[in-house]
C-alpha positions in Angstrom: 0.5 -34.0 -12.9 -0.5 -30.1 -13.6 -3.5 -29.2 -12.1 -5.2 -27.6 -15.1 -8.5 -26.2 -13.5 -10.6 -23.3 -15.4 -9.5 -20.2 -13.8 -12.0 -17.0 -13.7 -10.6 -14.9 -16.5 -10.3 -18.4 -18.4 -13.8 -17.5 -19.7 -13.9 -14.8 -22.3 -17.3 -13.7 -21.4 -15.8 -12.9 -18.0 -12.9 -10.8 -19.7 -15.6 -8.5 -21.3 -17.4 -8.4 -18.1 -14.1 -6.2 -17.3 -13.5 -4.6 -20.2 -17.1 -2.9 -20.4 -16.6 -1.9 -17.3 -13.6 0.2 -17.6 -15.6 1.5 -20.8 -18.0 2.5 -18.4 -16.1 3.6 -15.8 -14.5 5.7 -18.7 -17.9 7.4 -19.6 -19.1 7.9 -16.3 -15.5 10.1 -16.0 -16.2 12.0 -19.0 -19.8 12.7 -18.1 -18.6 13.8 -14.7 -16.8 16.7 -17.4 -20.0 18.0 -17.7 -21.1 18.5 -13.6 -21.5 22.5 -12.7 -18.3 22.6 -10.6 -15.8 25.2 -9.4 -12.4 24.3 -11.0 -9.2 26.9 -10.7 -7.5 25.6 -14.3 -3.9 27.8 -15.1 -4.2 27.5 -18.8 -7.5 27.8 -21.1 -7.4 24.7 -22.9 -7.7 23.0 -19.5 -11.0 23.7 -19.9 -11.9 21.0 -22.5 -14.0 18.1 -22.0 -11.5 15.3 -21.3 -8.6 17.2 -21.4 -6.7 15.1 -18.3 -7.9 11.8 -20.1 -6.5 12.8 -23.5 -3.0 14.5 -21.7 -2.9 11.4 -19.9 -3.0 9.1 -23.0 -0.8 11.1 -24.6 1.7 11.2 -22.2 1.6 7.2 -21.8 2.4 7.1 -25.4 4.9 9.1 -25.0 6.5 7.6 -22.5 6.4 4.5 -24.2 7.7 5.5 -27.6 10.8 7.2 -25.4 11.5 4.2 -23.7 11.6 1.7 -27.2 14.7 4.5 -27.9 16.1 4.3 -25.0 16.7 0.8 -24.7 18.2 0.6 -28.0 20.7 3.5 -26.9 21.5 1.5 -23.3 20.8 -2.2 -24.4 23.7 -4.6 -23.5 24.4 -7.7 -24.7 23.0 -10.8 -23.2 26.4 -11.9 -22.2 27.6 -8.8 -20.9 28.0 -9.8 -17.6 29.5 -13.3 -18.3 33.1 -11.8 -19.1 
């Protein structure tokens, strides 16, 4: 007998209760962009509004893609070990 009880993200309306609220928490991040504050960037383009967000994005991606090409390069077989 499984016990097969409704768990809280069961419900989807609960799932975009989180969603939205990374959204938000998103927006509130970029807005923050916008506060009169002293920053010391190196480069010029650091400047932009939501530079960091998009470099992090990026970078994800990135790493990501890389690893798809790696694992074809260092894959084994599934039985690699069983010889």
């Amino acid at each position: 007998m499984s016990d097969e009880r409704k768990r809280w993200l069961d419900e989807p309306k609960n799932v975009n209760k989180i969603v939205y609220t990374l959204y938000g928490v998103c927006v509130l991040l970029i807005l923050v962009d916008f506060l009169p504050y002293k920053d010391h960037p190196h480069y010029d383009f650091e400047h932009r509004v939501g530079f960091y967000g998009i470099f992090g994005l990026v970078s994800c991606v990135g790493l990501v893609l890389t690893a798809k090409v790696l694992r074809r390069i260092v894959m084994r077989r599934e039985d690699y070990y069983d010889e």
